[in-house]
C-alpha positions as CSV (number, residue, x, y, z in Angstrom):
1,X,103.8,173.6,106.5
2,X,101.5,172.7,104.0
3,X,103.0,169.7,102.6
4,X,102.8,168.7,106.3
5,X,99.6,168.9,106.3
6,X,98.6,167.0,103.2
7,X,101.0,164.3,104.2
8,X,99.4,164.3,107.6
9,X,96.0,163.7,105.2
10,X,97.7,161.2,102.8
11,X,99.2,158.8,106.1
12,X,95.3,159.1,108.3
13,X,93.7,157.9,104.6
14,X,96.1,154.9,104.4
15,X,95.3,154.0,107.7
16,X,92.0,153.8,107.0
17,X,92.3,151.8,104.2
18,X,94.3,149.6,105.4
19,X,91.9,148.9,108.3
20,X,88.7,148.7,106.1
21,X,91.6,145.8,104.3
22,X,92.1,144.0,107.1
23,X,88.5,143.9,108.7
24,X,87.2,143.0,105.6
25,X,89.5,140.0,105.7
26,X,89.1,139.2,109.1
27,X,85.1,138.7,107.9
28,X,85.7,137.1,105.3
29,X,87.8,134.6,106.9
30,X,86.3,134.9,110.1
31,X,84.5,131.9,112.2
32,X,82.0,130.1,110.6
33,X,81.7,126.6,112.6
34,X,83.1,124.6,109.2
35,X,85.8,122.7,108.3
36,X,87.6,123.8,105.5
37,X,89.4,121.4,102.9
38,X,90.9,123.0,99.8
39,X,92.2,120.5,96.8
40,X,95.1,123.5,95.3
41,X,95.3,123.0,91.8
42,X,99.1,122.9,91.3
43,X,98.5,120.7,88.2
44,X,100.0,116.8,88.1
45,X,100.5,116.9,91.7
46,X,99.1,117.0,95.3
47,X,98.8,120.1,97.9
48,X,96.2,120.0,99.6
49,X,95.6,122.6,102.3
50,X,93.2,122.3,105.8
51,X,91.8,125.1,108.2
52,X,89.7,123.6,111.0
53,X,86.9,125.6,113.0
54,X,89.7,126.8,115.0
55,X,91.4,128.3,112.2
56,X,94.3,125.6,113.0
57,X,95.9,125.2,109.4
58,X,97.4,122.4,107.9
59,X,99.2,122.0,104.4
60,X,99.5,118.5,102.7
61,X,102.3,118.7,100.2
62,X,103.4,121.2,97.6
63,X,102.6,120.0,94.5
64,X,105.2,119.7,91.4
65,X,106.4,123.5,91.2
66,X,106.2,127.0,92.7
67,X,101.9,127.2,92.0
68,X,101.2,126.5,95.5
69,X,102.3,130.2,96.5
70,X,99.5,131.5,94.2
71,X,97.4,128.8,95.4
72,X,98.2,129.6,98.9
73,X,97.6,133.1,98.7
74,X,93.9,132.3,97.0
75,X,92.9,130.4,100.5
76,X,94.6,132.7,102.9
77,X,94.0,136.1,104.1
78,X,97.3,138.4,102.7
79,X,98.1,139.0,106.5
80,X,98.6,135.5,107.1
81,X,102.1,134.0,106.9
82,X,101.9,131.2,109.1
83,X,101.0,127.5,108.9
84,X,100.4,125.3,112.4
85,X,101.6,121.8,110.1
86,X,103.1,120.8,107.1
87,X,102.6,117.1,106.0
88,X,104.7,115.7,103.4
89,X,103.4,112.4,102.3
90,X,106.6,111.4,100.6
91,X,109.5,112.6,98.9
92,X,108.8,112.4,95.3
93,X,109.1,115.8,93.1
94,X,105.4,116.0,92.7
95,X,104.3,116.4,96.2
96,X,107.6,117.9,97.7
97,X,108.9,120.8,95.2
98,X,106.7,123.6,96.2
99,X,107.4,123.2,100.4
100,X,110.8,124.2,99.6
101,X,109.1,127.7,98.9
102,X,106.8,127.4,101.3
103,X,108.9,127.0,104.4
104,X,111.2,129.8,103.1
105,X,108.3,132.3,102.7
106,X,106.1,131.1,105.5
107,X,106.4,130.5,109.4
108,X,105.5,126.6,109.5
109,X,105.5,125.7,113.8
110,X,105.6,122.1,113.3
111,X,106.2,119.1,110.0
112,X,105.0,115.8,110.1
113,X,106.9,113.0,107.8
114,X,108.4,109.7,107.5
115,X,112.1,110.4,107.4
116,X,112.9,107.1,104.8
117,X,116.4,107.8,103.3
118,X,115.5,108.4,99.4
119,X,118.4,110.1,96.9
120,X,116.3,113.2,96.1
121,X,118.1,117.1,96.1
122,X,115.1,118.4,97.1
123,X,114.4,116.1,99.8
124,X,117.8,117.0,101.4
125,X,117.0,120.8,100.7
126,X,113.5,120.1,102.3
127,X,115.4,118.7,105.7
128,X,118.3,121.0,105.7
129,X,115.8,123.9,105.8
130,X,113.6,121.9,108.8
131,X,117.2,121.8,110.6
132,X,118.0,125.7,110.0
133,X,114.7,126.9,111.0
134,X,114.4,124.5,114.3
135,X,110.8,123.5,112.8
136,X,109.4,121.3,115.2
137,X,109.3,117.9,113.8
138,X,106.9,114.5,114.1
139,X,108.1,111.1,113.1
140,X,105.0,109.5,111.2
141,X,104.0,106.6,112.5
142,X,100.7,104.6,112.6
143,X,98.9,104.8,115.7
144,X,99.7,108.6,116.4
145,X,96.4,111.0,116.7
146,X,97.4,114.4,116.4
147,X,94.5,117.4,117.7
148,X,93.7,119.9,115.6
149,X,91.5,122.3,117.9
150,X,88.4,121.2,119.0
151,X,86.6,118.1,117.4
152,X,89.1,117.6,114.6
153,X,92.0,115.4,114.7
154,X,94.2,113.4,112.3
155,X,94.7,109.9,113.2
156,X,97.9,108.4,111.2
157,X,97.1,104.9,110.3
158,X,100.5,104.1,107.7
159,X,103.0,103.2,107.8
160,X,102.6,100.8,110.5
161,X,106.1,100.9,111.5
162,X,108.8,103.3,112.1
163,X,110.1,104.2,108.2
164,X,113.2,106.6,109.8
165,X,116.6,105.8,108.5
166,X,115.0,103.1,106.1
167,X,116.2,103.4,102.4
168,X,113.5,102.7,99.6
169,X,113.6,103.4,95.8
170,X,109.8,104.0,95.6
171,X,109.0,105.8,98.2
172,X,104.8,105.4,97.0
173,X,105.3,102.0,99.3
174,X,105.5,104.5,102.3
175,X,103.1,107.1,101.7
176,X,102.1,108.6,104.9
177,X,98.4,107.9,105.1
178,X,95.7,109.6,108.1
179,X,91.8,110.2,108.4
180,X,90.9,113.7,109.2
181,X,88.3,113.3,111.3
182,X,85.5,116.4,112.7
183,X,82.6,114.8,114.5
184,X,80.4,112.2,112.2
185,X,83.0,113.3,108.7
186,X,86.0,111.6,107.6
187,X,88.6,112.4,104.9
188,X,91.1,109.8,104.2
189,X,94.4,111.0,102.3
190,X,97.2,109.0,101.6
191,X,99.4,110.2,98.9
192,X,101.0,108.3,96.3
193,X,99.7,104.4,98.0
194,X,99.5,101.5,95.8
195,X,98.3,98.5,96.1
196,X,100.1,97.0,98.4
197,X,99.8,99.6,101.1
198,X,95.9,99.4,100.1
199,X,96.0,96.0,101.1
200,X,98.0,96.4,104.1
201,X,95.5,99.4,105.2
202,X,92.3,96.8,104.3
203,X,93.8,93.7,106.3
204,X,94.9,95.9,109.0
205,X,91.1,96.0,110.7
206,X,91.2,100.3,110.6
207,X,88.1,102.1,110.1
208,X,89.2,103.1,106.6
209,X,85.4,103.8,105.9
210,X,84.9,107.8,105.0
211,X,82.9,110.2,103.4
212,X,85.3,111.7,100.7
213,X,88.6,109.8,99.0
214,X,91.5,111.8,98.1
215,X,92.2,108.9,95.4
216,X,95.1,107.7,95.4
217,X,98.4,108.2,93.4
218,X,96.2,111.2,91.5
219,X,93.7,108.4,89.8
220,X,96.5,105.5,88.9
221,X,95.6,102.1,88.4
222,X,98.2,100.8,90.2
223,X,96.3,102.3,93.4
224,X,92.4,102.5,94.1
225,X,91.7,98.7,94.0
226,X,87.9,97.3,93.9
227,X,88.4,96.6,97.3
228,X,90.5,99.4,98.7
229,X,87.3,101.5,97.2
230,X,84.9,99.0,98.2
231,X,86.7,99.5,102.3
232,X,86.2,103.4,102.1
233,X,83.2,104.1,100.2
234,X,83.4,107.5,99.8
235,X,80.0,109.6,98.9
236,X,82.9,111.7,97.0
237,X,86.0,111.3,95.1
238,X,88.8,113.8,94.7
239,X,91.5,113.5,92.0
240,X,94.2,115.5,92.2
241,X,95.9,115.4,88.8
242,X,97.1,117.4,86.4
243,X,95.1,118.3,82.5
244,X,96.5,116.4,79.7
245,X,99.5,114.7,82.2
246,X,101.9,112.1,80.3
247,X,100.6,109.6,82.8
248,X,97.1,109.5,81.1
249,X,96.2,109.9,84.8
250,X,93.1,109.0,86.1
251,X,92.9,105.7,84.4
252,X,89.6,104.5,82.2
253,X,89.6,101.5,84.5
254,X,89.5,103.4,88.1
255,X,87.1,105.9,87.1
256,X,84.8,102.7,86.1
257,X,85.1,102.0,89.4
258,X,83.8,105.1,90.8
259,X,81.2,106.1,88.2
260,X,78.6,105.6,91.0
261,X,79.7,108.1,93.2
262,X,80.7,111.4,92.9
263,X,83.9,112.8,91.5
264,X,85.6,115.5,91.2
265,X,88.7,116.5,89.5
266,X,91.3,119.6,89.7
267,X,92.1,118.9,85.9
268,X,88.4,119.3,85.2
269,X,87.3,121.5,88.3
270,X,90.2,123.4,89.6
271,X,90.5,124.5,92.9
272,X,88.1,122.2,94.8
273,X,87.0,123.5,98.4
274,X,85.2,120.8,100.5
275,X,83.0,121.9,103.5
276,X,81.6,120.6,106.5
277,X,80.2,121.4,109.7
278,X,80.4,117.9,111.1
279,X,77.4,116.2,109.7
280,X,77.1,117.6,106.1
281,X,79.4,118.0,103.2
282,X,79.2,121.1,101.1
283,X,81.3,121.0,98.1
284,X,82.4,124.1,95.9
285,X,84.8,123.8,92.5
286,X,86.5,126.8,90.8
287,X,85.2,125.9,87.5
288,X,82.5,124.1,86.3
């Protein structure tokens, strides 16, 4: 009878824990008006992850290896195991491995890609687990606006033409590119583009003109032209990139180019969070 009792005790204390847990998280992430953009540091590669007012979430690639889990787990309550979209700018290892993870471990309700036909094992893994888990999926396509709760959207301006089926060897050429969008702030993201998709992007007549620059290709030359830069003129830069990378990425010549203007750096910074409640931008860097 006794043990009863203390048990009785031991279970009504881990309630209450647990509660004082979860309502302390529920605070902590609770409403606040902003939206939320997090640069993960996941080293030389891009995963980027996006919670709107309406606490609609969106992940942006994976990065290069199993990091974005930790990562994840920094920017989401513990009880959370669900993401609204997963956007995979293209297929190359450094933006793709971690999702494999990802959509295992978490509930993902809908993906966004360009469904290019590209040899790559973990591109096919990435599909096959799409197929087996019915995940809702969206062709990319320029043109498409996609709502993201109230006052934020993601308008998808490359590629301009439908990239299913199509085989490429560098699948850069076709990085998925969109503005986020929440009333007079834009972000402009678009993966791995070089300069010809720049160009395409700068002749096409789009508002490309936005308030913070995830640079392209993680700070390469063969992206971020004078005049791609010049187009968006960004009050801040963001490179995701990993320290001391074999690439010698960002390049002496592109940060040149943006010495005028803010930049900041996962290498050098770490997890980067960006904030805004529509008309200012708040930024916040794990180190530094």
């Amino acid at each position: 009878m006794e043990l009863n009792n203390k048990s009785g005790i031991y279970f009504w204390v881990f309630i209450f824990c647990f509660t004082i847990i979860v309502w302390s998280s529920v605070f902590l992430y609770g409403f606040d008006g902003k939206l939320k953009v997090y640069f993960l540091n996941v080293g030389q590669g891009d995963a980027i992850f996006i919670e709107t007012p309406d606490k609609f979430q969106v992940l942006v690639d994976g990065g290069p290896d199993n990091s974005i889990l930790s990562e994840l787990s920094s920017v989401m309550p513990f009880y959370d195991k669900s993401i609204d979209l997963l956007v995979l700018t293209h297929p190359q290892k450094d933006h793709i491995f971690g999702l494999i993870d990802v959509l295992k471990r978490y509930e993902v309700k809908n993906v966004l890609f360009s469904s290019i036909q590209y040899k790559s094992n973990i591109y096919d893994e990435f599909k096959k687990i799409i197929k087996e888990k019915n995940i809702n999926f969206i062709e990319a396509k320029a043109g498409k606006s996609l709502v993201l709760g109230d006052l934020v959207k993601m308008d998808l301006i490359y590629p301009f033409f439908d990239a299913s089926s199509k085989k490429v060897k560098n699948p850069n050429d076709i990085s998925l590119a969109f503005v986020l969008t929440f009333l007079e702030k834009k972000f402009l993201f678009a993966g791995d583009a070089e300069l010809k998709e720049e160009i395409d992007l700068v002749n096409s007549g789009i508002d490309i003109d936005v308030d913070v620059l995830k640079l392209n290709h993680h700070g390469s030359n063969t992206s971020n032209s004078e005049l791609f830069l010049e187009k968006t003129s960004p009050d801040i830069a963001v490179i995701s990139v990993g320290k001391d990378n074999p690439y010698k990425h960002p390049s002496k010549e592109v940060l040149e180019r943006i010495k005028d203007i803010k930049i900041l750096r996962t290498d050098i910074n770490g997890k980067i969070i960006i904030k805004t409640d529509g008309f200012k931008l708040k930024y916040q860097t794990e180190f530094n």
